[in-house]
PDB file of the backbone (N, CA, C, O) and the ligand in Angstrom, with CONECT records:
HET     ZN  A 101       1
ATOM      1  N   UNK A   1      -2.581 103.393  91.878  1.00  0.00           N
ATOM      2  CA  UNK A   1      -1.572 103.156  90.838  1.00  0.00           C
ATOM      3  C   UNK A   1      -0.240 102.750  91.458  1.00  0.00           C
ATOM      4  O   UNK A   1       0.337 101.714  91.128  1.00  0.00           O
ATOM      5  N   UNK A   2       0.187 103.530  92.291  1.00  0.00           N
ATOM      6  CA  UNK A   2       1.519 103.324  93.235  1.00  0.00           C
ATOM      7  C   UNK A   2       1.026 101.720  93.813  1.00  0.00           C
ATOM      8  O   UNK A   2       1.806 100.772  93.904  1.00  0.00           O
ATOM      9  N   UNK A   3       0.227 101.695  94.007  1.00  0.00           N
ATOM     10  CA  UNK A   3       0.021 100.339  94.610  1.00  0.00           C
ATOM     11  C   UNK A   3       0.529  98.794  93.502  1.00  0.00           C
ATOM     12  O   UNK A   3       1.402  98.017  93.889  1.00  0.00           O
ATOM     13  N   UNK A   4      -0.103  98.637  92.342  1.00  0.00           N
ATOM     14  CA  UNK A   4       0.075  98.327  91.228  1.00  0.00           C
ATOM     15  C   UNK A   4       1.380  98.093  91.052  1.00  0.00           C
ATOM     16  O   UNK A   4       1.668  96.939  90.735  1.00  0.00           O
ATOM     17  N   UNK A   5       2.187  98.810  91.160  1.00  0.00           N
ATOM     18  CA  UNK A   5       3.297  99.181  90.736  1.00  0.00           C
ATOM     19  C   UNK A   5       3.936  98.388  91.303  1.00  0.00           C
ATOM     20  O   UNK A   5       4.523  97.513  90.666  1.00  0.00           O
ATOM     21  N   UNK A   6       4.030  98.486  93.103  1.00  0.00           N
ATOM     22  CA  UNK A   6       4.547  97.985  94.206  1.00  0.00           C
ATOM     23  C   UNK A   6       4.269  96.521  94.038  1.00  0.00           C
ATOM     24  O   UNK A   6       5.049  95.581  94.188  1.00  0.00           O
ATOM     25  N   UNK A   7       3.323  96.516  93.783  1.00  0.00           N
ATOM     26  CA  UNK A   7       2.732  94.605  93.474  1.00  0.00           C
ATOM     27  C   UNK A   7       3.949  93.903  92.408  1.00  0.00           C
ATOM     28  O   UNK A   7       4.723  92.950  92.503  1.00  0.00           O
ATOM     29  N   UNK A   8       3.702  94.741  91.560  1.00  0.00           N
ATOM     30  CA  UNK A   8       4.995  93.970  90.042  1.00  0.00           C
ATOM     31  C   UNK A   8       5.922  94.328  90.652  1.00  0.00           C
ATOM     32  O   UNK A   8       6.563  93.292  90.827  1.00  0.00           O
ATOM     33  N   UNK A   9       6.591  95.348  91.237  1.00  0.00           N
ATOM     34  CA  UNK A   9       8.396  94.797  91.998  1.00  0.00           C
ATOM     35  C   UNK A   9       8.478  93.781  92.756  1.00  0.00           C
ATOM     36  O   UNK A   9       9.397  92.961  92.730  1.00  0.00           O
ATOM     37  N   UNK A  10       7.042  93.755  93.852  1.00  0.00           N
ATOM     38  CA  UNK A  10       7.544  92.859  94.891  1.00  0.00           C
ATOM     39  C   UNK A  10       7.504  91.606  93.908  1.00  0.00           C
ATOM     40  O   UNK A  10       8.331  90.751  94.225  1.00  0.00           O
ATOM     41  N   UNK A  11       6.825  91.333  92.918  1.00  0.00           N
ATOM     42  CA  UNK A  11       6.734  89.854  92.372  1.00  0.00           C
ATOM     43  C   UNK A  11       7.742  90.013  91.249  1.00  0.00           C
ATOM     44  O   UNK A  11       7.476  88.942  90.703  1.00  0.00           O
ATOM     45  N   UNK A  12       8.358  90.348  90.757  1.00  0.00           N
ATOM     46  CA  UNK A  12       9.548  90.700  90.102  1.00  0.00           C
ATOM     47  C   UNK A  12      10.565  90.631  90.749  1.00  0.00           C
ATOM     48  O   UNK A  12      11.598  90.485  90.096  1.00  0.00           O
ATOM     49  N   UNK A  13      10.664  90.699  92.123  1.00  0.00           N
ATOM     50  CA  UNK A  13      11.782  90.749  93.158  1.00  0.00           C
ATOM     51  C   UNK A  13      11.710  89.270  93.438  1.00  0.00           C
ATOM     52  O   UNK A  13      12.629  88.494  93.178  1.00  0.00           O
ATOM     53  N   UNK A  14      10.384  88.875  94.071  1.00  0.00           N
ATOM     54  CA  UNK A  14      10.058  87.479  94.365  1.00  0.00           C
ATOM     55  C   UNK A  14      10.665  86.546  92.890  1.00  0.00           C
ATOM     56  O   UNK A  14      11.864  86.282  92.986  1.00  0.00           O
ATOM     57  N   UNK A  15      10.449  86.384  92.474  1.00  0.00           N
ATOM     58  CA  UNK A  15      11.028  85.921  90.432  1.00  0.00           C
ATOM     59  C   UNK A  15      12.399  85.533  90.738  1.00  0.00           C
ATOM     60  O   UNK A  15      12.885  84.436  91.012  1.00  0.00           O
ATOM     61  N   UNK A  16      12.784  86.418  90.654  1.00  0.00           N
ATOM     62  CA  UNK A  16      14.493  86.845  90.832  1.00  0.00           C
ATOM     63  C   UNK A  16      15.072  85.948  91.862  1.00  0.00           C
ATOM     64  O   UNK A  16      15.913  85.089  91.595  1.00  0.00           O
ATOM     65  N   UNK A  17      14.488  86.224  93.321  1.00  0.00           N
ATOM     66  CA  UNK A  17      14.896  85.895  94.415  1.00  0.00           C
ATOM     67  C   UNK A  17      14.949  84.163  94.022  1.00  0.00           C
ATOM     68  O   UNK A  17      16.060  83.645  93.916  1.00  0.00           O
ATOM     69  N   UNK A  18      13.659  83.292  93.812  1.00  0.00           N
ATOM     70  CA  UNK A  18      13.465  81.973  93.343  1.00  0.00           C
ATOM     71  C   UNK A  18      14.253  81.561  92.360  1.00  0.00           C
ATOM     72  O   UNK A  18      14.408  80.355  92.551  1.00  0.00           O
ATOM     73  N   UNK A  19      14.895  81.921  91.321  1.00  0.00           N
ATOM     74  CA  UNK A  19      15.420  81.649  90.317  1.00  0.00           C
ATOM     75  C   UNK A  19      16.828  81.581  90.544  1.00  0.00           C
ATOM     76  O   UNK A  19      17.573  80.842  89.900  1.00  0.00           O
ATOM     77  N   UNK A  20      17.378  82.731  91.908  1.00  0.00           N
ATOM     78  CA  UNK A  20      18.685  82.371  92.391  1.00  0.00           C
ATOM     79  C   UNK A  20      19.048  80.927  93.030  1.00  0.00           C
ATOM     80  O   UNK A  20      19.876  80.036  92.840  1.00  0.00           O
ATOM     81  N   UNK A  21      17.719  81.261  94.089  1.00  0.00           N
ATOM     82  CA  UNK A  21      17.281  80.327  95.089  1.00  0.00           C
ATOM     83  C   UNK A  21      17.551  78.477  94.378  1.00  0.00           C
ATOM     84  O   UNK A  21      18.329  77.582  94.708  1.00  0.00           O
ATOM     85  N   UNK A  22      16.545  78.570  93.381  1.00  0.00           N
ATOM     86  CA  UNK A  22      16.872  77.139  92.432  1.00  0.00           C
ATOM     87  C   UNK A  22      18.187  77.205  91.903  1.00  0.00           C
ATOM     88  O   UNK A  22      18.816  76.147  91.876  1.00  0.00           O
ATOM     89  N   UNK A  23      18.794  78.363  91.424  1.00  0.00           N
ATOM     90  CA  UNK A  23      20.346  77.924  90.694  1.00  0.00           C
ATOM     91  C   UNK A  23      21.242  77.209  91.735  1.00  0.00           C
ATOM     92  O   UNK A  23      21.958  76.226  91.548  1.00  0.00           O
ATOM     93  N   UNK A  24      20.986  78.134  93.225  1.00  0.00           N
ATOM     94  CA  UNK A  24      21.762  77.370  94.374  1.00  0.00           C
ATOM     95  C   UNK A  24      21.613  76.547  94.561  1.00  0.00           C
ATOM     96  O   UNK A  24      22.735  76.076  94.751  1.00  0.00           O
ATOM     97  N   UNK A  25      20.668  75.545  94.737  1.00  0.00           N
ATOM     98  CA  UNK A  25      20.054  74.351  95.122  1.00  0.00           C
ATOM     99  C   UNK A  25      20.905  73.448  93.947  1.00  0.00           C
ATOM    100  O   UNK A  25      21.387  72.382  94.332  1.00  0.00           O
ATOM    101  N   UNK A  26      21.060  73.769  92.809  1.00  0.00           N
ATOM    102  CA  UNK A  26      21.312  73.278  91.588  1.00  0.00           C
ATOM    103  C   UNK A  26      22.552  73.049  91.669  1.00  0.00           C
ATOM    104  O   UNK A  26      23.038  71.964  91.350  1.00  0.00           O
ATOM    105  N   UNK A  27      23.186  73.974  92.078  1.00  0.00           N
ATOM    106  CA  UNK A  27      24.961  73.781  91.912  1.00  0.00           C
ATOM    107  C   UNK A  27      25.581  72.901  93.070  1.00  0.00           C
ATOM    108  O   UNK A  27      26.543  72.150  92.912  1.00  0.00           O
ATOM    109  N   UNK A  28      24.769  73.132  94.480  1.00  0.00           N
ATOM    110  CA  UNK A  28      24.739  71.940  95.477  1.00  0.00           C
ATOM    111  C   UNK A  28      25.015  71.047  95.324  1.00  0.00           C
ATOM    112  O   UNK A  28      25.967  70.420  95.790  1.00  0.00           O
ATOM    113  N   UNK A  29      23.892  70.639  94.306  1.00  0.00           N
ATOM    114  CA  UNK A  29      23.391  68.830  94.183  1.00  0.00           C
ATOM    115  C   UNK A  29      24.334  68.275  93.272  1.00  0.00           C
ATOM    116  O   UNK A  29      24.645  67.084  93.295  1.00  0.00           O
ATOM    117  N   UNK A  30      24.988  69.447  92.142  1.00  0.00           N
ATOM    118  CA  UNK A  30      25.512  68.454  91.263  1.00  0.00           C
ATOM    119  C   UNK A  30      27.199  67.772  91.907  1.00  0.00           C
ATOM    120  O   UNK A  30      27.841  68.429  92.727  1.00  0.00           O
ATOM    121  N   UNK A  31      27.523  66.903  91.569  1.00  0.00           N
ATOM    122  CA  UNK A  31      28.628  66.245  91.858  1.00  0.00           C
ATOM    123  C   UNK A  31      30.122  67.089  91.790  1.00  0.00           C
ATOM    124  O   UNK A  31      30.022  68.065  91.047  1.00  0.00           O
ATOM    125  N   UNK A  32      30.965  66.992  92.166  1.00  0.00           N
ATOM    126  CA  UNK A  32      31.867  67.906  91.829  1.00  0.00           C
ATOM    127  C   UNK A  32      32.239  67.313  90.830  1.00  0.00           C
ATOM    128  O   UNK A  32      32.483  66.154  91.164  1.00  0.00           O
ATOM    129  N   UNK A  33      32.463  67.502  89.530  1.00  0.00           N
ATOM    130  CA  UNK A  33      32.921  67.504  87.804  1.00  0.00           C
ATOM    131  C   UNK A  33      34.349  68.639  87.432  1.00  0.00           C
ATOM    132  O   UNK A  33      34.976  68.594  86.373  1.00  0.00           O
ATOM    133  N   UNK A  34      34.598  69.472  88.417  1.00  0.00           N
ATOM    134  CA  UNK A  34      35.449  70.354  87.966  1.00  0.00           C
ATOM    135  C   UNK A  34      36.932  70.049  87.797  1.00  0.00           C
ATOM    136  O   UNK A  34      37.131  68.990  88.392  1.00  0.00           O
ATOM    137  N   UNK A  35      37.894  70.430  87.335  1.00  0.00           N
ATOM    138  CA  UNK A  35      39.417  69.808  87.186  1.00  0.00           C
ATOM    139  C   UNK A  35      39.810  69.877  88.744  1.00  0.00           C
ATOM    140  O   UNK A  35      40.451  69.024  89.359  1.00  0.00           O
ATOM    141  N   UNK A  36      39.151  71.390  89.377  1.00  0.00           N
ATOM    142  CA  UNK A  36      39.785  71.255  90.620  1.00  0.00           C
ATOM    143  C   UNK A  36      39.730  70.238  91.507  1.00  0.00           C
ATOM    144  O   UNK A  36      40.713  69.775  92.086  1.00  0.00           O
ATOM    145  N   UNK A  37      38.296  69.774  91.671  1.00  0.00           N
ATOM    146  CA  UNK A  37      38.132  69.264  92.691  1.00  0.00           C
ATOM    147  C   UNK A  37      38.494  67.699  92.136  1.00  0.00           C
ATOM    148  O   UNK A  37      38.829  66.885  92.997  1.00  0.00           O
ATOM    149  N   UNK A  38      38.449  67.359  91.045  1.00  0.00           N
ATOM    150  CA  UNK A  38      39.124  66.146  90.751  1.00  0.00           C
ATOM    151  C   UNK A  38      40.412  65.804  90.902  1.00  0.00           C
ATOM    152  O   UNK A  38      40.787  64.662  91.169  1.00  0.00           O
ATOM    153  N   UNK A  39      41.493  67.245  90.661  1.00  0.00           N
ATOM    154  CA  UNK A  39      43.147  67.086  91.252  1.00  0.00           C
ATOM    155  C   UNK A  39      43.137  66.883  92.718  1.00  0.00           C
ATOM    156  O   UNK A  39      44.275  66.730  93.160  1.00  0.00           O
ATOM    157  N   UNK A  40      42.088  66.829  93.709  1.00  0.00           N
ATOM    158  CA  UNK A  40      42.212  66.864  94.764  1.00  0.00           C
ATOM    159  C   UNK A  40      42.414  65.748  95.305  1.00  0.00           C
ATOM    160  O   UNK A  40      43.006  65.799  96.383  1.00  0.00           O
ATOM    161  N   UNK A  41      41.977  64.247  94.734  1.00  0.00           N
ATOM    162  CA  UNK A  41      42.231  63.187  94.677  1.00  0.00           C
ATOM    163  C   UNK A  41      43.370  62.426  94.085  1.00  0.00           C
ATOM    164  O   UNK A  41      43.682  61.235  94.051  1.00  0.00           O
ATOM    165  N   UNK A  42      44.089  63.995  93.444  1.00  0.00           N
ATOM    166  CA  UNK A  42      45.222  62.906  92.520  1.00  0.00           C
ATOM    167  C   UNK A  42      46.742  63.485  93.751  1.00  0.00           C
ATOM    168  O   UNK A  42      46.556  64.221  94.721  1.00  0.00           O
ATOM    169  N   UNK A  43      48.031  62.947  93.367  1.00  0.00           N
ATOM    170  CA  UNK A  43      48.672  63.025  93.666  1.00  0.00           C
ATOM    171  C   UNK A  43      49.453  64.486  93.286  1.00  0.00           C
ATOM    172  O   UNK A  43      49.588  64.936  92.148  1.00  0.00           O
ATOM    173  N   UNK A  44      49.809  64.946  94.229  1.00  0.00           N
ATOM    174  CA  UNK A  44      50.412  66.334  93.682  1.00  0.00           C
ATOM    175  C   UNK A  44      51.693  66.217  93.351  1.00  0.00           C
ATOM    176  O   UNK A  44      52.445  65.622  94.123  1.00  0.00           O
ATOM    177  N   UNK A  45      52.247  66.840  91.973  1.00  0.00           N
ATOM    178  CA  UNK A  45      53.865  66.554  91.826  1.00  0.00           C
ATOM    179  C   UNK A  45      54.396  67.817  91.760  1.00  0.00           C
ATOM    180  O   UNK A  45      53.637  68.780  91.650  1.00  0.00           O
ATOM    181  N   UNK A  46      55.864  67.991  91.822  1.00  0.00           N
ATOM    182  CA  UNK A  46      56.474  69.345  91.344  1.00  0.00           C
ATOM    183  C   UNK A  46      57.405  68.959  89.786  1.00  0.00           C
ATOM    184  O   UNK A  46      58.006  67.919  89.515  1.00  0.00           O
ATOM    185  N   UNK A  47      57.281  69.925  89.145  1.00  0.00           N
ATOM    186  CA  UNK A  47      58.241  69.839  87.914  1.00  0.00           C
ATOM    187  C   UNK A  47      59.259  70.212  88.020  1.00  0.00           C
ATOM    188  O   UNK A  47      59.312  71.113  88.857  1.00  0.00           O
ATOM    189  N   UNK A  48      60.200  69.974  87.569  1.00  0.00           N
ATOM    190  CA  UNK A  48      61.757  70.206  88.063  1.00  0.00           C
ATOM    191  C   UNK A  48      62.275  70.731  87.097  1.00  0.00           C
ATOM    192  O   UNK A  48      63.500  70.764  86.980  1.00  0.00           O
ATOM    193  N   UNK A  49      61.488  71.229  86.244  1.00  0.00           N
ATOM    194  CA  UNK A  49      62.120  72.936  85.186  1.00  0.00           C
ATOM    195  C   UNK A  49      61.691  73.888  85.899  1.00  0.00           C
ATOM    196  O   UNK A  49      62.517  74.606  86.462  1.00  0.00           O
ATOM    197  N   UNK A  50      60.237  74.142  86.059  1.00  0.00           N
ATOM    198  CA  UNK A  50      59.553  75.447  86.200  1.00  0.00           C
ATOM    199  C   UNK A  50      59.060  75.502  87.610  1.00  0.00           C
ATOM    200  O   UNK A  50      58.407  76.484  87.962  1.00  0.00           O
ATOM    201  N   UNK A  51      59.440  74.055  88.860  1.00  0.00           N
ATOM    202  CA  UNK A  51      58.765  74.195  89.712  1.00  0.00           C
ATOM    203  C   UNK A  51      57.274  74.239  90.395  1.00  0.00           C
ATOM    204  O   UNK A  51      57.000  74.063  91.582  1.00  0.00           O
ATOM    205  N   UNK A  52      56.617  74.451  89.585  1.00  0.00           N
ATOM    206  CA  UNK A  52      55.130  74.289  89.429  1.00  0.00           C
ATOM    207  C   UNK A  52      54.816  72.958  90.300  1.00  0.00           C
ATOM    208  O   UNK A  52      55.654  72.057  90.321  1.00  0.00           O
ATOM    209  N   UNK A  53      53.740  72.855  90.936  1.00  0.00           N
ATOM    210  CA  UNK A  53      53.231  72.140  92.154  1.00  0.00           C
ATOM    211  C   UNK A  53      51.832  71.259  90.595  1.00  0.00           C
ATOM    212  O   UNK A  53      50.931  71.947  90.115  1.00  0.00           O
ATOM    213  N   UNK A  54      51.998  70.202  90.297  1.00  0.00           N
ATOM    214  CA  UNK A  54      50.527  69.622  88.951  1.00  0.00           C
ATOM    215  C   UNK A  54      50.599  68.521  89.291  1.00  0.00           C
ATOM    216  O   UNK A  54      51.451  67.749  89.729  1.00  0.00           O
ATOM    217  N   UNK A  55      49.209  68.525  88.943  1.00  0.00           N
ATOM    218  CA  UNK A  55      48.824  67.139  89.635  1.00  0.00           C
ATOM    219  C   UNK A  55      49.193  66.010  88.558  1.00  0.00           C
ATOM    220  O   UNK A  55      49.158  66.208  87.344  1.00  0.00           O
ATOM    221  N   UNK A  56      49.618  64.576  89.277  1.00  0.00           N
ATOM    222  CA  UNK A  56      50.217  63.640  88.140  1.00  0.00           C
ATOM    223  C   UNK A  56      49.904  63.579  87.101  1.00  0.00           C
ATOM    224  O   UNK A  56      50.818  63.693  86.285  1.00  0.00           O
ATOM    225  N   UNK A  57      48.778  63.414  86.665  1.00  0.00           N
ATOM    226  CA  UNK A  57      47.990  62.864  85.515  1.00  0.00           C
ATOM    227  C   UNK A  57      48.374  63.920  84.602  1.00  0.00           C
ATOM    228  O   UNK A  57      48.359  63.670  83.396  1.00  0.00           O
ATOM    229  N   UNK A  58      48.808  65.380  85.128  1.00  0.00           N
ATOM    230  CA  UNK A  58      49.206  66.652  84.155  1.00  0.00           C
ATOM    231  C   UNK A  58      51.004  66.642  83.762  1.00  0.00           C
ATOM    232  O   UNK A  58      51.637  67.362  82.990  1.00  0.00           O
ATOM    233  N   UNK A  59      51.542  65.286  84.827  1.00  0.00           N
ATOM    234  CA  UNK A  59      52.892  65.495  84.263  1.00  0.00           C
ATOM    235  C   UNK A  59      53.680  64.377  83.860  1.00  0.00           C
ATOM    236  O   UNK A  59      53.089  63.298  83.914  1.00  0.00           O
ATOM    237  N   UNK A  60      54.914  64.359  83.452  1.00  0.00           N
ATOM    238  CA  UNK A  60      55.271  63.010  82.474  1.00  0.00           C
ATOM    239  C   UNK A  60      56.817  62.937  83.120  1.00  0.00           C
ATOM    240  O   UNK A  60      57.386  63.895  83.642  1.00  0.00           O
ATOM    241  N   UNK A  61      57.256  61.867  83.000  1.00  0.00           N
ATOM    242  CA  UNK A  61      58.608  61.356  83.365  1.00  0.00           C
ATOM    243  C   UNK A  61      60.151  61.772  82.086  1.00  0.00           C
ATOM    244  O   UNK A  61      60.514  61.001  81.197  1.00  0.00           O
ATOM    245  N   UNK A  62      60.758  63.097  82.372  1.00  0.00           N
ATOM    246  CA  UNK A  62      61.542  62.847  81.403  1.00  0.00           C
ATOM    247  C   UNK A  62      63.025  62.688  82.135  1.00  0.00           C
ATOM    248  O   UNK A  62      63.307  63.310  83.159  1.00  0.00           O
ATOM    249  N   UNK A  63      63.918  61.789  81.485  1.00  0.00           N
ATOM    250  CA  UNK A  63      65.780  62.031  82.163  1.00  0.00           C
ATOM    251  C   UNK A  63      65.484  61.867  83.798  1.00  0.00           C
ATOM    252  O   UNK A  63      66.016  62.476  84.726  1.00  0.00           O
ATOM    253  N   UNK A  64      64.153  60.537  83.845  1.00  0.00           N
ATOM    254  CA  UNK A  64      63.638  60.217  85.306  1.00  0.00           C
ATOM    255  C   UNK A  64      63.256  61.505  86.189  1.00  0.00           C
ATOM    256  O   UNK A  64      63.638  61.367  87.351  1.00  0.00           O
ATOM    257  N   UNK A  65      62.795  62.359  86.012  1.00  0.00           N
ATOM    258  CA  UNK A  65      62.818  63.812  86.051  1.00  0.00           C
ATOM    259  C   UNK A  65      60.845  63.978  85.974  1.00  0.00           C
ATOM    260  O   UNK A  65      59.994  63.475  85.240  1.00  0.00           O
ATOM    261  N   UNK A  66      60.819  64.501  86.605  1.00  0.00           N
ATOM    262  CA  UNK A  66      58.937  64.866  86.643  1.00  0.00           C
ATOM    263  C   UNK A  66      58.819  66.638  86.284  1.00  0.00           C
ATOM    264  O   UNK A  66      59.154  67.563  87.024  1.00  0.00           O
ATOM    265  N   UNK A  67      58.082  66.726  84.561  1.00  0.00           N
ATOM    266  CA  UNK A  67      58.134  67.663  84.325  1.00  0.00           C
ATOM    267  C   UNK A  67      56.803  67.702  83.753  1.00  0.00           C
ATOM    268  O   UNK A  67      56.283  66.653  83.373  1.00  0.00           O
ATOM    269  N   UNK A  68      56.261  68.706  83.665  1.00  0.00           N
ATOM    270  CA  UNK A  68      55.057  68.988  83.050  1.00  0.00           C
ATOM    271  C   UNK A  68      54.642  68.072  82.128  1.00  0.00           C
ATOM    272  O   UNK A  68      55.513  67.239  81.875  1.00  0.00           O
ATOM    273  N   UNK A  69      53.491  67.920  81.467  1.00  0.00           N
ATOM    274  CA  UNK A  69      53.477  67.115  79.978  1.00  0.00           C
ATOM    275  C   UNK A  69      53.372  67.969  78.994  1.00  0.00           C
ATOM    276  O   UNK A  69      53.916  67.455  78.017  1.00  0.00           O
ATOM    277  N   UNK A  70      52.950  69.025  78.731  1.00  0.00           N
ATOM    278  CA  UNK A  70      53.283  70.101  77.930  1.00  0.00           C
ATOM    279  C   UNK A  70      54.486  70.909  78.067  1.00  0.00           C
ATOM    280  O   UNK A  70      54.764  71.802  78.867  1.00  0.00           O
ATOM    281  N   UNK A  71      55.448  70.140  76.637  1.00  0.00           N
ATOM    282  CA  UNK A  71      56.491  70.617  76.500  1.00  0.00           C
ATOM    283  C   UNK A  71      56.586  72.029  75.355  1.00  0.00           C
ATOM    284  O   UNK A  71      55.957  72.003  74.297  1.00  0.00           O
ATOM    285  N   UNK A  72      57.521  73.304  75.783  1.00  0.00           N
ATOM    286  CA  UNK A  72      57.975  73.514  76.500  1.00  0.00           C
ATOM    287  C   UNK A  72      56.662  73.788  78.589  1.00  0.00           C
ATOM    288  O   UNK A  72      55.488  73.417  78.556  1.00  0.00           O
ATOM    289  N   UNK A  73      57.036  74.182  79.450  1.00  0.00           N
ATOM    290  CA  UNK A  73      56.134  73.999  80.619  1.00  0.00           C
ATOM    291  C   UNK A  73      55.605  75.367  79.710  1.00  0.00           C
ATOM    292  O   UNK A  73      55.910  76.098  78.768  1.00  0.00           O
ATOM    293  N   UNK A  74      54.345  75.055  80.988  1.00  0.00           N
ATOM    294  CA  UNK A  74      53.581  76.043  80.649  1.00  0.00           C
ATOM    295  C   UNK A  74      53.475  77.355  81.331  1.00  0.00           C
ATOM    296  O   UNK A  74      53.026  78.434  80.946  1.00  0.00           O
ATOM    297  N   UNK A  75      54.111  76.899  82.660  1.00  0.00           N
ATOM    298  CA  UNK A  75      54.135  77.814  83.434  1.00  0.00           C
ATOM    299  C   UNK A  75      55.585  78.886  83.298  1.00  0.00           C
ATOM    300  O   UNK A  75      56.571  78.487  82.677  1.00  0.00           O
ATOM    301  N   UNK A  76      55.560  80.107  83.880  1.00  0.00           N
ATOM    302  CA  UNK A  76      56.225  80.455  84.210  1.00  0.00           C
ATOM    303  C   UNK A  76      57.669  80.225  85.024  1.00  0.00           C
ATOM    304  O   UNK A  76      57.396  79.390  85.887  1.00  0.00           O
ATOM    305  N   UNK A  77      58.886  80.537  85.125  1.00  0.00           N
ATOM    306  CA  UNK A  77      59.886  80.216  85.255  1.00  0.00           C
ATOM    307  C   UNK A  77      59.603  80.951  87.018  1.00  0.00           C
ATOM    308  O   UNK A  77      60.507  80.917  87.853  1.00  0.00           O
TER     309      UNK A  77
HETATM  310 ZN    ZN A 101      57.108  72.651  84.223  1.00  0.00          ZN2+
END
């Protein structure tokens, strides 16, 4: 019976282990899609209210002035 038993963890363990195994493989392959790794290609700016370090495409030209594009900023002071 103990034996039995031992059989369904180890293959219940084995299950588990493969199913991580493929998620890793999975997240590998796919392309980077994330905001991060896409600001990594953009130009980095600072905003000159709140200071904040955003990447261009997140900020807008005001009084020739580079400030967030969400007015008021979003960040913290
Ligand atoms: Zn700002």
């Amino acid at each position: 019976m103990a034996r039995i038993l031992f059989l369904i963890v180890l293959i219940a363990l084995l299950y588990f282990i493969a199913k991580r195994f493929i998620a890793f493989l999975n997240a590998k392959q796919d392309p980077p899609t994330n905001p991060a790794a896409k600001a990594k290609d953009e130009n980095i700016v600072q905003c000159t209210l709140c200071g904040t370090h955003i990447p261009e495409s997140e900020s807008m030209v005001l009084d020739t002035k580079r400030v967030c594009k969400q007015q008021p900023c979003k960040h913290p002071v």
